[in-house]
C-alpha positions in Angstrom: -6.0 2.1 -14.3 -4.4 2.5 -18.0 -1.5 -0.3 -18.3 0.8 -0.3 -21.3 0.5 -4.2 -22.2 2.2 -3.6 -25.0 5.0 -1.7 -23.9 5.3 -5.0 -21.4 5.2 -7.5 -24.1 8.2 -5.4 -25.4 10.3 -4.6 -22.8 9.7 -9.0 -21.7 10.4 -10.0 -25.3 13.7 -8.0 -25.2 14.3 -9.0 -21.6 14.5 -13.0 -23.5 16.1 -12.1 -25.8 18.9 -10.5 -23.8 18.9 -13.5 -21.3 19.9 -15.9 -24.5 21.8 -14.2 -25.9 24.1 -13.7 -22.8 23.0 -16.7 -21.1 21.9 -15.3 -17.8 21.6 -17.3 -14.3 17.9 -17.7 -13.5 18.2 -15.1 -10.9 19.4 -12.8 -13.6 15.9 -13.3 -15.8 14.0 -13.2 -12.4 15.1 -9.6 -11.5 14.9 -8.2 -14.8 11.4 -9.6 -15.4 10.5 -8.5 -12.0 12.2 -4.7 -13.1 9.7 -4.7 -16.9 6.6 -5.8 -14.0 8.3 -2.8 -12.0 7.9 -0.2 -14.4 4.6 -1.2 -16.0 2.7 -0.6 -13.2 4.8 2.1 -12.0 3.8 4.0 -15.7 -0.1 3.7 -15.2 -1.9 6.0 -15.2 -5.1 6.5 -12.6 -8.4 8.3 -13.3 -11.7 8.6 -12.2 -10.6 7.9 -8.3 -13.6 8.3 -5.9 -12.2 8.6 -1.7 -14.8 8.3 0.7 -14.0 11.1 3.1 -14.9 10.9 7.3 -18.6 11.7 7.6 -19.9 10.4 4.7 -18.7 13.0 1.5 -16.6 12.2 -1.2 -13.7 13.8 -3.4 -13.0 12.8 -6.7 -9.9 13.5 -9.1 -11.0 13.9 -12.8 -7.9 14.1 -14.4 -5.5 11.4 -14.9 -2.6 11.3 -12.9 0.6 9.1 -13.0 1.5 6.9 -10.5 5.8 7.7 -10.9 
């Protein structure tokens, strides 16, 4: 899987920032951290996938797909 680690170091630097500036509870910074882990993964992007099928043959999906 493609990750965007930078777009996560981004979207958590501006997640701290906005939880000092406003002074948020910790359950605040807890479920906006939790929403940036969220949509990381959720933006991947899968290639290469390999499924075994039932009796032994396989399928395979060359292109890259999202995972949205």
């Amino acid at each position: 899987m493609t990750l965007d680690k930078s777009g996560l170091s981004k979207a958590l630097l501006a997640m701290m920032n906005n939880a000092q500036d406003n002074a948020w509870s910790k359950q605040q910074v807890a479920d906006a951290m939790a929403a940036a882990i969220d949509g990381y993964v959720r933006t991947a992007s899968v290639s290469g996938v390999v499924v075994t099928l039932p009796g032994g043959g396989t399928a395979s999906q060359a292109d890259t797909v999202g995972l949205a």
